[in-house]
C-alpha positions in Angstrom: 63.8 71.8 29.8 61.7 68.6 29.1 62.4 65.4 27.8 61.4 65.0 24.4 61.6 62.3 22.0 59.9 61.2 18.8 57.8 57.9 18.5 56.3 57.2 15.1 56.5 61.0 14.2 54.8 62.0 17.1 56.3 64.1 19.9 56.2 62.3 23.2 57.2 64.5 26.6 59.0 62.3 29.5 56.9 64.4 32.2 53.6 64.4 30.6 52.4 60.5 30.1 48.9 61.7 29.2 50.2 62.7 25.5 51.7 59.1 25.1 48.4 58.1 26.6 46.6 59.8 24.1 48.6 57.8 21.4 48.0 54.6 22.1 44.1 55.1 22.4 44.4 56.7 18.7 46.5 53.7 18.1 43.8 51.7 19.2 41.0 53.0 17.8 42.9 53.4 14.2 43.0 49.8 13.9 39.2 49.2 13.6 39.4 51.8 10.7 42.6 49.6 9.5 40.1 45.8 9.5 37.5 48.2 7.4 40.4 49.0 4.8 40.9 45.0 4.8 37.6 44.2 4.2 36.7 46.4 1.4 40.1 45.3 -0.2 39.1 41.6 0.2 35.5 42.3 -1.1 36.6 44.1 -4.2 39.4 41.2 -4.9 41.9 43.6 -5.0 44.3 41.3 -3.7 43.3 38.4 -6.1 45.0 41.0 -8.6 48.1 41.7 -6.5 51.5 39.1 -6.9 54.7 39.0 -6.0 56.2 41.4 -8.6 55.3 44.7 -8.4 51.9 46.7 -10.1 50.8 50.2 -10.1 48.1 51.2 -8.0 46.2 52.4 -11.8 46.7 49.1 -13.4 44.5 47.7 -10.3 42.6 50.1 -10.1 41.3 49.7 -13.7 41.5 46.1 -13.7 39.0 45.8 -10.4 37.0 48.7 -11.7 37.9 51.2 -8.7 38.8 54.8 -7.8 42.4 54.9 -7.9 43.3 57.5 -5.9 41.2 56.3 -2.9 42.6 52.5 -4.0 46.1 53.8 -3.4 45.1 55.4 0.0 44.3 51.9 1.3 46.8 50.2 0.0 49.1 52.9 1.4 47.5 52.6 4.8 47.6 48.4 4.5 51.2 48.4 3.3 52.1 51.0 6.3 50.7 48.2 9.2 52.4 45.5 7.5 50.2 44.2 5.0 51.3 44.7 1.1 54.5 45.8 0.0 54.7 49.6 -1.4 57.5 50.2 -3.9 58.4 53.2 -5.7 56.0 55.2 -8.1 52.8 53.8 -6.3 52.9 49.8 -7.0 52.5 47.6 -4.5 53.2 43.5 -4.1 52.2 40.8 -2.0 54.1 40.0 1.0 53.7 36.6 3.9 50.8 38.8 5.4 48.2 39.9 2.6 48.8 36.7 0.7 46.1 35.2 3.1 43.8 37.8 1.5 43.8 36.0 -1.5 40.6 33.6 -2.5 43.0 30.8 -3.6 45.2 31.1 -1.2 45.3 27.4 0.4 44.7 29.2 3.5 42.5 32.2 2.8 40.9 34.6 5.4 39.0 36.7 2.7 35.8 34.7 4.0 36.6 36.3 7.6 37.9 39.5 6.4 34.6 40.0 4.5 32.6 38.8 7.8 33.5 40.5 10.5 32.9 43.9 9.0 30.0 42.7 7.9 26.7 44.8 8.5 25.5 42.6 10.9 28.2 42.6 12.6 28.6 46.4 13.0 25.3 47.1 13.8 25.5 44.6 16.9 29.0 46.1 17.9 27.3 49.7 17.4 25.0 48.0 20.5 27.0 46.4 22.7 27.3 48.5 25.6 23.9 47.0 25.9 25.1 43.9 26.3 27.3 45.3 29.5 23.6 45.8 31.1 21.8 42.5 30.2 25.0 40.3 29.4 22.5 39.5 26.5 24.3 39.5 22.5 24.8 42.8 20.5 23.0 40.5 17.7 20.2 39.8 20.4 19.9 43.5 20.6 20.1 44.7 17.2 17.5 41.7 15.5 15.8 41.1 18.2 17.3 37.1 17.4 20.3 34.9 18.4 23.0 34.8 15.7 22.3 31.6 14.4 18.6 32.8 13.7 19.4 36.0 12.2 21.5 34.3 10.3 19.2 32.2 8.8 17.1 34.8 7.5 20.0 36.5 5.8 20.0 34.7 2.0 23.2 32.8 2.3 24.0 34.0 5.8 24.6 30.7 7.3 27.2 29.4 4.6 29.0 32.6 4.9 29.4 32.7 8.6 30.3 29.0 7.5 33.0 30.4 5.0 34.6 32.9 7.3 35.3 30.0 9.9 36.9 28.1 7.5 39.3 30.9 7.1 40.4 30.7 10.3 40.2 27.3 10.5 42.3 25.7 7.2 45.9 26.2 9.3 45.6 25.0 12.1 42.9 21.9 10.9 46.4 20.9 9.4 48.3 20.9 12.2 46.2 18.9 14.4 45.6 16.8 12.1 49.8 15.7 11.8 50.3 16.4 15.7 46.8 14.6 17.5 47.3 10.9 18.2 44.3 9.9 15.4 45.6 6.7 14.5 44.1 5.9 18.2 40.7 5.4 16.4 38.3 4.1 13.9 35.9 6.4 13.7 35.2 10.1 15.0 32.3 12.8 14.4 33.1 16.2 14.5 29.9 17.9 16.1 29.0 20.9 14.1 31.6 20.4 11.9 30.8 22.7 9.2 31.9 21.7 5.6 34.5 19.1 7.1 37.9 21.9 6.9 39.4 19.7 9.8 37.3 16.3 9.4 38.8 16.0 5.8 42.4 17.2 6.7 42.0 14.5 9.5 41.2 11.5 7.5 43.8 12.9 4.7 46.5 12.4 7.1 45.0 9.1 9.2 43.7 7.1 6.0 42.3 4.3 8.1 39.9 6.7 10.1 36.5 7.1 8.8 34.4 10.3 10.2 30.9 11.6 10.3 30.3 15.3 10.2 27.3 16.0 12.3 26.0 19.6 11.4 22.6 21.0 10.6 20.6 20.6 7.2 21.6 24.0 5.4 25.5 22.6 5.3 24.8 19.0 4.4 24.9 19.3 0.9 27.8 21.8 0.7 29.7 19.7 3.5 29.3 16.1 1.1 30.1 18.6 -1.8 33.6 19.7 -0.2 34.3 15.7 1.1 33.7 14.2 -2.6 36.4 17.2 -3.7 38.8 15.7 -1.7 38.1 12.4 -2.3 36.7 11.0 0.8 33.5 10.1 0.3 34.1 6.1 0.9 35.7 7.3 4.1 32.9 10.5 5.0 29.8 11.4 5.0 27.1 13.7 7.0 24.8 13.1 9.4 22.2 16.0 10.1 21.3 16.6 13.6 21.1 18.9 16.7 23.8 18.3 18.7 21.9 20.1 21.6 18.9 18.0 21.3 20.7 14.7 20.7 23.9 12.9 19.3 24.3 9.8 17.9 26.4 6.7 19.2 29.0 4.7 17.2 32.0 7.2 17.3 34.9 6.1 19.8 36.3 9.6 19.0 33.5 12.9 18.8 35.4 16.4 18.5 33.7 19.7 18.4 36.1 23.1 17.4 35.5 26.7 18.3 31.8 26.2 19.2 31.3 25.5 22.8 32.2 29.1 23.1 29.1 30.0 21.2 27.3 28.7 24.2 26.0 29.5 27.3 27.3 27.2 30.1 24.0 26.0 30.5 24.0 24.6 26.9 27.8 23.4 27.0 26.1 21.5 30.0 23.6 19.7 27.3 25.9 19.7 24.8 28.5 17.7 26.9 25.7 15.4 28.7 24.2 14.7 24.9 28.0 13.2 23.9 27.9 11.9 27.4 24.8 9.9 26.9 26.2 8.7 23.0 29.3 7.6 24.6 27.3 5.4 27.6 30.2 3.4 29.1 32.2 2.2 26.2 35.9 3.5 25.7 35.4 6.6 23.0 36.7 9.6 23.8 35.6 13.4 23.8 37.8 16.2 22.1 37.3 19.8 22.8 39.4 22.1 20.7 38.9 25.6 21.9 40.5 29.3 22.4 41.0 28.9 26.0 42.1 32.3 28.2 44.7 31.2 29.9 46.2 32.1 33.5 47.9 35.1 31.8 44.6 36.3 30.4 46.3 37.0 27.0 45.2 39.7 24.7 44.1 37.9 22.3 41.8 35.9 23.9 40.5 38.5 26.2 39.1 40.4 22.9 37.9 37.2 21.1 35.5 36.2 23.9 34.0 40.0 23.5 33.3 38.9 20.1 31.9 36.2 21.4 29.8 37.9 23.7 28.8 40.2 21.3 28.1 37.8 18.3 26.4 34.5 19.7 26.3 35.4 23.4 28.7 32.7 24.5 32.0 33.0 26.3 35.7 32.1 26.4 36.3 29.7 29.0 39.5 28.9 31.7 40.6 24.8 31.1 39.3 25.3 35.0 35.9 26.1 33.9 35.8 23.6 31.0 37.6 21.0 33.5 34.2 22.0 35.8 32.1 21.9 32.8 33.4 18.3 32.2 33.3 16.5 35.3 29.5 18.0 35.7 29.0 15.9 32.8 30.7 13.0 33.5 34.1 13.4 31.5 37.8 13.7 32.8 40.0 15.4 31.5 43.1 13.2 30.1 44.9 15.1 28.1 46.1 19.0 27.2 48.1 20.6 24.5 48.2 23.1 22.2 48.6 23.4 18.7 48.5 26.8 17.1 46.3 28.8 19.0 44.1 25.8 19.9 43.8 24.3 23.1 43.1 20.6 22.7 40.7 19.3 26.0 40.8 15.1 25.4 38.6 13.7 28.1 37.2 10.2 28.9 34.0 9.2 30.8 
């Protein structure tokens, strides 16, 4: 008789791995349907509503101005995988995990909960087996545009885009910013920079460092808007530029985060020479802080540079290809670590 045993309420046969195999692809695929659940939880501020003592699936369901019985099938479904807290007689709390779907959470990721189900999004994922022919973006193919030009003609588009990076971004800004040697330098620009999420939380923790956050026109005001909130505005301000036309000298320290992997190598090339050329031979340095795949090719990394390749048309990169990258350029590298999920690239001319 065969082997059988039970896995998640599902019979699995010892001497038939195709009905396991069948599992995990449902497992698979369920979890796209899970990150649609999220978002329309985030977008409705369901979880704004939510604390740590219990509340009954109605009471939020009135509050927000919702369906409760289809409310309580996605909080059941969240709560299931982890996220929520279901407690008797359908209420539900906040636990570690969907606190960081709150918009004042210090460390929110509603803004890239609510992005990357966005229908932009969607529609260039709905097209990127395309992008397995050309190697050109699911964006490209869906708008006939790059991100960044779509984008633009979305009202608002580039400040959300803006918004859902600083989700990601608030953490681990913090972390580098205690862990990084900063009090090596004077002054540092943070190419592309956004509203300043790690510039600020930089100078916060380094208060003789002054910055420059060099980023395109459409951010400048909310960017000098976000460093006067914190204060910093003797010690910050922005510069607007493009960093793959030109970049300014002065810094001894330029940075960018999670954007050389929006690029093609040929415009990392550019990119790189640009600082290259603002350096010139004094002693500043060059910080690239990047997901890097690393020798493992982890998961996680694996599917974030399909994102990539389907959202801006970039890629992950090896360190070997960014050492490569470098030295094409006229850079070292001098220095590795990680923080977070960050890899930090330091190089010197």
């Amino acid at each position: 008789m065969t082997a059988k045993n039970s896995d998640k309420g599902r019979v699995i046969d010892a001497e038939d791995p195709s009905i396991s195999a069948r599992y995990r692809y449902n497992d698979i695929f369920s979890t796209a349907w899970l990150s649609h659940a999220l978002s329309a939880l985030a977008k409705t501020a369901v979880p704004d509503l939510v604390s740590d003592r219990p509340i009954s699936c109605d009471e939020l369901a009135e509050r927000a101005g919702l369906h409760a019985p289809s409310l309580y099938r996605a909080l059941r479904a969240a709560a299931a995988n982890g996220i929520f807290v279901e407690h008797a007689d359908r209420q539900f709390s906040h636990n570690e995990v969907s606190l960081l779907l709150r918009s004042d959470h210090p460390y929110s990721w509603k803004g890239m909960a609510c992005m990357w189900n966005h229908p932009s999004c969607l529609q260039g994922w709905s097209l990127f087996s395309e992008c397995l022919k050309d190697g050109r973006s699911g964006i490209q193919h869906a708008f006939g545009k790059k991100l960044y030009e779509h984008l633009e003609e979305i009202p608002g588009g580039t400040f959300a885009f803006s918004e859902a990076m600083i989700s990601n971004s608030a953490h681990p800004s913090l972390s580098i910013a205690k862990l990084f040697p900063f009090d090596n330098y004077r002054l540092v620009m943070d190419l592309g920079g956004g509203i300043g999420t790690l510039l600020c939380a930089v100078l916060e923790e380094h208060p003789d460092l002054a910055g420059i956050i060099y980023e395109i026109e459409e951010l400048k005001e909310p960017a000098n808007k976000h460093i006067a909130e914190r204060g910093l505005d003797k010690r910050a301000h922005v510069e607007v530029g493009d960093f793959l036309k030109t970049i300014p000298s002065g810094p001894d320290l330029f940075m960018i985060k999670n954007s050389l992997w929006n690029w093609t190598d040929e415009q990392c090339e550019k990119l790189i020479g640009n600082v290259r050329q603002a350096v010139k031979d004094n002693d500043s340095n060059f910080l690239i802080i990047e997901y890097v795949i690393n020798e493992e090719n982890a998961a996680w990394t694996t599917l974030y540079d399909l994102q990539i390749l389907n959202m801006p048309g970039g890629r992950a990169r090896t360190l070997e290809e960014y050492e490569r990258l470098l030295r094409q350029t006229g850079f070292r590298i001098i220095r590795v670590e990680v923080i977070e999920d960050q890899t930090l690239i330091l190089a010197a001319p």
